[in-house]
N, C-alpha and C positions, 0 to 999 in steps of 0.2 A: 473347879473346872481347870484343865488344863488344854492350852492352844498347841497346836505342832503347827509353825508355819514351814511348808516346804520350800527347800531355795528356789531362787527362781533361776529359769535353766533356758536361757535364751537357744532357738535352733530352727533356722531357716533350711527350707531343702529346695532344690529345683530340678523342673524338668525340661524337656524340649520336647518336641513331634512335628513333623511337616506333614502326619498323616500320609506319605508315600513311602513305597516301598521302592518303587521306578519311576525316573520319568525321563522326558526327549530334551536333550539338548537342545539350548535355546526358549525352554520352558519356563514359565513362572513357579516359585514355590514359597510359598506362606510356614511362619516357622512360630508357633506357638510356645511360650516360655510361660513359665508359671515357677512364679518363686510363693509358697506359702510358710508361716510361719506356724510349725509343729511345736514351737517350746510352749511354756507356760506364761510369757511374760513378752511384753510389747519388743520389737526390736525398732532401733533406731540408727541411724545412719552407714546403713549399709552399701556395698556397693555388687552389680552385678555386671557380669562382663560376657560376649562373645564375640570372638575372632571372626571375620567372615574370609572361609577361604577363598583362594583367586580362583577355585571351581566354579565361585559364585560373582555377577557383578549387579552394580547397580541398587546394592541393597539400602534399604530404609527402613525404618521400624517406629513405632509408638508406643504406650505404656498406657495401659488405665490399673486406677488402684482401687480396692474395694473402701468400702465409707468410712473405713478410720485408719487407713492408709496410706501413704502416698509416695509419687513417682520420684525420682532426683530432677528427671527430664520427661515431659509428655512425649516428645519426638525426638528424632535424630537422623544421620547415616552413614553408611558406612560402618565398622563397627559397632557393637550398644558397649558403652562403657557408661554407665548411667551409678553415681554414687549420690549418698543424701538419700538414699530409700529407707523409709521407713513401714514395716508391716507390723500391725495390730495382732494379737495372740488370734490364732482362729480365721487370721484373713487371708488375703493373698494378694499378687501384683500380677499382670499379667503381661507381658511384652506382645508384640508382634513383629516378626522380621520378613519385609516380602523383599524378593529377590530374584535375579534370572539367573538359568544356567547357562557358564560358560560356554560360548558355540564353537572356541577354537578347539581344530582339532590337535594342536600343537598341545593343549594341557596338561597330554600328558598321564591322566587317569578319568574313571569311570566313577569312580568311588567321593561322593559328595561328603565329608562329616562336616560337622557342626559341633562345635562345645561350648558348650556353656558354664558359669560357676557365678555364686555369690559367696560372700566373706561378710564378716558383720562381726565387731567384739566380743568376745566371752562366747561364741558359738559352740555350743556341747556336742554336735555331733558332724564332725568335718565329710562320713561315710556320706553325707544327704547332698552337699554343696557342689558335687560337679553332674553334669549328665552331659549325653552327647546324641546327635541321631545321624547316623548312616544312609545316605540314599542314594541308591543305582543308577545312573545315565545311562539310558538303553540306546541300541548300539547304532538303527538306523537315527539318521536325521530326517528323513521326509515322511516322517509319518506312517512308513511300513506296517510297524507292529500296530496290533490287537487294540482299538480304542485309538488310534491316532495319535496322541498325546504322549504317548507310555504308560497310559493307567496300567493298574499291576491288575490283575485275574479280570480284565474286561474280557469280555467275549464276543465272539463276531463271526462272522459268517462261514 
């Protein structure tokens, strides 16, 4: 009989999504992060980080971890800089970051981005560890456009 053990190949990757395309200054927007662990083998004291721009204020976030996983910090705010994360082969972490859009119009851009990244020892694939999500501030404030809000393809009258 002969064993082939494969090395094991630690690789966290993450994403983001606020699920908008647009939305009104002054708005709320929830910013879902998901770090899951793609390698073969448990990873452990990782950290993961997102800058909150000054497009955005007042942001807060939490963490739930799946069942053989866990958080560095259940909550925070202001930045997530959250290390000591641990994710199980096959599991995932999930953040949440809610947040309002800046209503000055001194800001200076329309253009919201969001980046995100995790790091973790011996990580086999650096291509998976950043992501970033873009979202449009549409351009009235009182609620002109289509859905009130700034929903994107809402439709109306």
């Amino acid at each position: 009989n002969v064993t082939i053990n494969a090395p094991l190949l630690p690789d966290l990757a993450i994403a983001i999504d606020d699920g908008r395309t647009y939305v009104q200054f002054g708005k709320a927007l929830d910013y879902t992060i998901l770090v899951s662990n793609v390698g073969n083998t448990n990873v452990s004291g990782a950290s993961v980080d997102v800058v909150i721009p000054a497009t955005l204020t007042g942001a807060t976030w939490t963490c739930v971890a799946d069942a053989h996983s866990t958080c560095g910090s259940a909550s925070g705010s202001g930045d997530l800089h959250d290390t000591g994360v641990s994710v199980a082969q096959g599991e995932s972490v999930t953040y949440t970051i809610h947040a309002t859009v800046n209503d000055d119009p001194l800001s200076g851009t329309d253009q919201i981005v969001v980046a995100a990244s995790v790091t973790a020892s011996g990580d086999t694939d650096s291509s998976n560890d950043h992501a970033s999500d873009t979202t449009t501030a549409v351009i009235f404030r009182d609620g002109f456009e289509v859905g009130g809000d700034g929903a994107e393809n809402a439709s109306g009258p």
